[in-house]
C-alpha positions in Angstrom: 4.3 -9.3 -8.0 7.6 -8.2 -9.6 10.7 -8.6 -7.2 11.7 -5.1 -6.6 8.1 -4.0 -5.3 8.0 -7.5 -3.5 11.4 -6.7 -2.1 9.6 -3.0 -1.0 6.5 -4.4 0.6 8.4 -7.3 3.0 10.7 -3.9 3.7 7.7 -2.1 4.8 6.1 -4.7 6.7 9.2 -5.4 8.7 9.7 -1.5 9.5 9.0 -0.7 12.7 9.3 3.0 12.6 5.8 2.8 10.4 2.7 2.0 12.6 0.1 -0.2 10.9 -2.6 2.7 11.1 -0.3 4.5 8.8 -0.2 2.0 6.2 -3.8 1.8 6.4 -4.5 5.6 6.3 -2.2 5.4 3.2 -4.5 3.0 1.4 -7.3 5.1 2.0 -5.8 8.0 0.5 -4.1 6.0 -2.6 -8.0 4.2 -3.1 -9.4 8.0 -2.6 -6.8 8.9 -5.4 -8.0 6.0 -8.0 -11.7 6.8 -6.7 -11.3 10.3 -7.9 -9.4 9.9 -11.5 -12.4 7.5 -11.7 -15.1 9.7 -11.1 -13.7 12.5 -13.6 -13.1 10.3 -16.1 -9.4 10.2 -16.2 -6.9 7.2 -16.4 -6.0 5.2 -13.5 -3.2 6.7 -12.1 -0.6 4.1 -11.8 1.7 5.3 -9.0 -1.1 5.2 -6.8 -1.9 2.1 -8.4 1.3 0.8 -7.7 1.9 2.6 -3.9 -1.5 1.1 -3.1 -0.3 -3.1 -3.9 2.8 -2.2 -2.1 1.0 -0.7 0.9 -1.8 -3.6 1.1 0.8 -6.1 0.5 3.0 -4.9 3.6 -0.2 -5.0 5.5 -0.8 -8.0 4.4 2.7 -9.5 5.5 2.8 -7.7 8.8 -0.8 -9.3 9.3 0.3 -12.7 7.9 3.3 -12.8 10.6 1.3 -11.4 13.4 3.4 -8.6 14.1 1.9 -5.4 16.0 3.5 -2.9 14.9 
């Protein structure tokens, strides 16, 4: 994972102003995103691409380090 998006995600995780539901709700909607460029045919769009790694990998840390947040 590059630094600056590694950088982002340990950011993220550590927030406490951003529940954990809401990082999950916001992979939904990025994989919804992907789901429907898919379906139509269209390129992978790579912001939500990008937004989803950041997002799983900020769930992933906050899971990692047990926080409940």
């Amino acid at each position: 994972m590059p630094k600056k998006l590694a950088v982002m995600a340990n950011a993220l995780a550590n927030d406490g102003t951003v529940a954990s539901d809401e990082i999950a709700a916001a992979i939904d909607y990025m994989d919804m995103k992907i789901k429907d460029a898919e379906a139509r045919g269209e390129p992978l769009p790579f912001v939500a691409f990008r937004t989803r790694t950041l997002l799983e990998t900020a769930l992933k840390l906050r899971r990692d380090a047990d926080l409940s947040l």
